[in-house]
N, C-alpha and C positions, 0 to 999 in steps of 0.2 A: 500387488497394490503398493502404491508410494506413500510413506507419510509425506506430507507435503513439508510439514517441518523438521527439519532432517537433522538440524541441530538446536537445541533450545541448551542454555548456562546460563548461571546463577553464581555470582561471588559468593551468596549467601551459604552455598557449601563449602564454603572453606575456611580455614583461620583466616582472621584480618591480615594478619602479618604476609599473608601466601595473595593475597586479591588481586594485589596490584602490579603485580609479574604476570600474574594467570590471563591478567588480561592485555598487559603486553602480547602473551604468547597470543590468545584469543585472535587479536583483530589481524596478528600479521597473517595470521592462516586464512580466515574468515574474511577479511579487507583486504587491505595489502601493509605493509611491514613501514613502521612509523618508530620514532624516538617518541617515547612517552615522557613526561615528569606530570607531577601532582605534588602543591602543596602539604598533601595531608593523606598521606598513603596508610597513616592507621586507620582512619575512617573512610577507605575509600569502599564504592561498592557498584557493582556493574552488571548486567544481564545481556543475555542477546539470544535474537529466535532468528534464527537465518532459514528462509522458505527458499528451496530451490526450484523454478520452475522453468527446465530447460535450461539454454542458456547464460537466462537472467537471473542473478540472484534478488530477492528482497528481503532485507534486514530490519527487526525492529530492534534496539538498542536503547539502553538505559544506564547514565552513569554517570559518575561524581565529576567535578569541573580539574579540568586537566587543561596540559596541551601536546599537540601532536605536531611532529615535524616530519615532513618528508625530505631527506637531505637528498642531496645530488650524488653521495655517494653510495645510496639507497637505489635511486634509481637507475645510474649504472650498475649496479649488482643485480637485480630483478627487476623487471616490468611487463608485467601483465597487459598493458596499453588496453587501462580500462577506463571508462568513464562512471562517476558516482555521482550521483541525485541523491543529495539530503533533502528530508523534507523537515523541516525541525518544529515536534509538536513543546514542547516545553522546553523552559532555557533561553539562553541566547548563545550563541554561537560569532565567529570570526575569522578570517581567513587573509591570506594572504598567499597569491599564485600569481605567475607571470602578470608582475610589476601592478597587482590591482591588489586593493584592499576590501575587503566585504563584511558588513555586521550585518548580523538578520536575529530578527525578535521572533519571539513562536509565530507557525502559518506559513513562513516564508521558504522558498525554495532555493537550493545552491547547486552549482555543479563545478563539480571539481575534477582532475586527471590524472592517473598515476604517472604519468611520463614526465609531468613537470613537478619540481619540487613547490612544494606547500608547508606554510605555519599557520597552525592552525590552532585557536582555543576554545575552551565550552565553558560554559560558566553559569552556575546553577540561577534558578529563576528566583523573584523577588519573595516566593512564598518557603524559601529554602530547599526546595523539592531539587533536584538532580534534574540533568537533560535527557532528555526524550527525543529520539528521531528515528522516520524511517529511510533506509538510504538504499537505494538502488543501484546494482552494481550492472552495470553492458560492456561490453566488449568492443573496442574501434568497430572491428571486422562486423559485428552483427546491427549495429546502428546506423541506418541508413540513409544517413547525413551528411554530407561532406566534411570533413576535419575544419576546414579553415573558416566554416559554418558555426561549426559547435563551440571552436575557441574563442568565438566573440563572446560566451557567454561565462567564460571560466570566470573564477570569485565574480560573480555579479549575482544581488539579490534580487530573484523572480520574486513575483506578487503568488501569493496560495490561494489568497482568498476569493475571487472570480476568474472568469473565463476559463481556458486550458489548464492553468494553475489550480485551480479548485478541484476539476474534473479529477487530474493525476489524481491531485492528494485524496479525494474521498476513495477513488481508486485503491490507494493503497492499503488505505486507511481497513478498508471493508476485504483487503486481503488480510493482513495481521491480523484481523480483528477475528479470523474462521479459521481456526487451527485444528480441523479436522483432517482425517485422512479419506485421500481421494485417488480416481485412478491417477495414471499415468498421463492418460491424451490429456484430462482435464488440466492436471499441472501444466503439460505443453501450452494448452490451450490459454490460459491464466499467462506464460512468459509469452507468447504472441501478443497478445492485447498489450501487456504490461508495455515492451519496446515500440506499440504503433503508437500508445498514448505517449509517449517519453518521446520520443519522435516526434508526436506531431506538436506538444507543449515545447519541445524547444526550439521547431523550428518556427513556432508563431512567436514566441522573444525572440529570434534571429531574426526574422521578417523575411524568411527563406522558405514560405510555404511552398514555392515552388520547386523546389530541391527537392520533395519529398514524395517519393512513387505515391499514385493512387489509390493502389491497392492499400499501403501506410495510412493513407488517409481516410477510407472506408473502413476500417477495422480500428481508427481512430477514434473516429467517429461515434460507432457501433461502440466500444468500451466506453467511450462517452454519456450515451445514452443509458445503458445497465448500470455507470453508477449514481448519476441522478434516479435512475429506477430504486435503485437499492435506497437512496438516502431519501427517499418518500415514498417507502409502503405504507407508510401510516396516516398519508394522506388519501383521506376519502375522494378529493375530486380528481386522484391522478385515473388518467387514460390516455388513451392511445394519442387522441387531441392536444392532451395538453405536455405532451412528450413531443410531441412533433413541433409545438409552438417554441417551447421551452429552446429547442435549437436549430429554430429557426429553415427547419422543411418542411414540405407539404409531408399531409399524412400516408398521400400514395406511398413516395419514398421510403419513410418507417416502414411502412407494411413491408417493402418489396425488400427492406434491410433484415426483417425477421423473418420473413419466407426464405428467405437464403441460411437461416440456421434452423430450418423444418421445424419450427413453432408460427407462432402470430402474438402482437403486442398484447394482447387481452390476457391469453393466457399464459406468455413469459410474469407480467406483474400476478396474474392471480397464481402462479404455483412458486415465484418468490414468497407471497404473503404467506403461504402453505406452510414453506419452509420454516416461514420467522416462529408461524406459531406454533410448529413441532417442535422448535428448539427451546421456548420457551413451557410448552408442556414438561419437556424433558427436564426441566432445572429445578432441583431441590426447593431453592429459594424464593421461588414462585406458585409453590405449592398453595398456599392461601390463596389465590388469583383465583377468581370464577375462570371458569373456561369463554364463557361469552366475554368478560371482558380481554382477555386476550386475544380472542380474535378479530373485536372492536380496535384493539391497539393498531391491529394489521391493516387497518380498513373492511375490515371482514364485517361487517353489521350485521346480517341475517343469519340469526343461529342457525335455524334449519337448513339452510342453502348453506353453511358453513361444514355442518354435520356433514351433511352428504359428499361435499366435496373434499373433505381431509378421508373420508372412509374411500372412497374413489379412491384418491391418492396413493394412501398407506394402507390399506386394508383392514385397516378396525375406524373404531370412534373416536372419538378425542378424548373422550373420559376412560374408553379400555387402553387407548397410547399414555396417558398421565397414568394408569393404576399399572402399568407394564414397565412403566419408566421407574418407578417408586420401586418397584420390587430389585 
């Protein structure tokens, strides 16, 4: 078995005085190798969970307002010739890459290049809180987009908040957010989707949808669909209909996109909602929650229809899985 988060740090284990090297060290390993400065390296502080799935990496990160340089003498010494997707959830952020400037307020998306030098800032949000992003790391070779495609898009700020852009981001968003251990294929499977939706979000800001194999864009697509899934299981009117409206196919199509991954859209949503509410059985903190009403959270309304199908599921009841979870 793979943990999927292969690396998780915390400044908070260390002296103040040691944080702000540590994370020097951090990002050149984990990212790629930058001149760091920071006003205020006594109070600086920083985290990061890097998920490795295949491939791709995805990073969540957390840290105090700094700046980062990528010099030219950096990048003749090493080059990964990788490509990075910020998605930046808190903060603001700024950039500057081949001869373009870019400021992006939280939601918004960046892509940046280890091959060309970058100065780059972060700078904490209005409520004093530290920056927050997730940043995806690919590789030229495994992105399957023409180079002089993707450089139209270097320091320029994507929209997050609809279309492609939104998609990615809840995407990601609903990866960091599950930091359990899984197999192996699944991780594969998690970095495939990851680079078809990365793929197909950048080349819809290129306006190079045609650059982009079919197959990229069926599995595009398809990761598309599971994270609108994911980000309304708690909507009682979601079904198969309103999934296929929401992006604009017929429902044949859906069906024939879930029969190709040996389920059907009725029961990929109803064994998500399964999911949601084994884990929220599972959670200390929700101990006080009826069980009916969590499964109502899920969309789940009928207790006894609910019984039955979490026992299906897991092999007990929902009240022996919460008194098995407690122990």
């Amino acid at each position: 078995m793979l943990r999927m988060f292969d690396v998780v740090l915390d400044s908070a284990d260390l002296p103040a005085a040691d944080r702000f090297e540590w994370w020097l060290d951090v990002t050149a390993s984990t990212l790629t190798p930058t001149v760091l400065t920071c006003d205020d390296t006594d109070d600086f502080r920083a985290g990061i969970r890097a998920l490795r799935l295949g491939d791709v990496q995805v990073a969540s990160v957390t840290y105090s307002s700094l700046r980062s340089r990528r010099t030219p003498a950096l990048v003749r010494r090493a080059d990964a010739e990788t490509y990075y997707l910020a998605v930046t959830l808190k903060g603001a952020q700024s950039i500057s890459q081949v001869r373009r400037d870019a400021t992006l307020e939280a939601g918004e998306l960046l892509l940046y290049d280890s091959s060309h030098p970058f100065d780059a800032h972060a700078h904490r949000g209005a409520a004093g809180d530290g920056v927050e992003a997730i940043i995806v790391s690919v590789a030229r070779t495994v992105l399957p987009l023409p180079a002089a495609r993707a450089e139209r898009l270097l320091a320029v700020p994507l929209p997050g908040g609809a279309g492609m852009g939104r998609l990615l981001r809840e995407f990601l968003t609903g990866v960091v957010s599950e930091p359990a251990c899984s197999g192996e294929q699944d991780a594969l499977r998690l970095g495939t989707a990851a680079v078809d939706l990365v793929t197909a979000c950048l080349a819809h800001y290129a306006d190079a949808a045609d650059a982009v194999p079919p197959e990229s864009r069926t599995h595009a697509l398809t990761a598309g669909i599971h994270a609108f899934i994911e980000h309304n299981l708690g909507d009682r009117q979601l079904s198969p209909t309103a999934v296929a409206a929401a992006h604009h196919i017929s429902l044949r199509y859906l069906h024939l996109l879930f029969q190709r991954q040996g389920t059907s859209v009725a029961a990929w949503i109803k064994q998500r909602r399964l999911d949601r509410c084994r884990r929220d059985l599972g959670d200390p903190s929700l101990a006080h929650v009826p069980i009916a009403a969590i499964a109502s959270r899920w969309g789940l309304t009928l207790p006894a229809e609910f019984s039955r199908a979490f026992r299906a599921a897991y092999g007990m009841t929902p009240s022996d899985y919460r008194y098995a979870a407690r122990r």
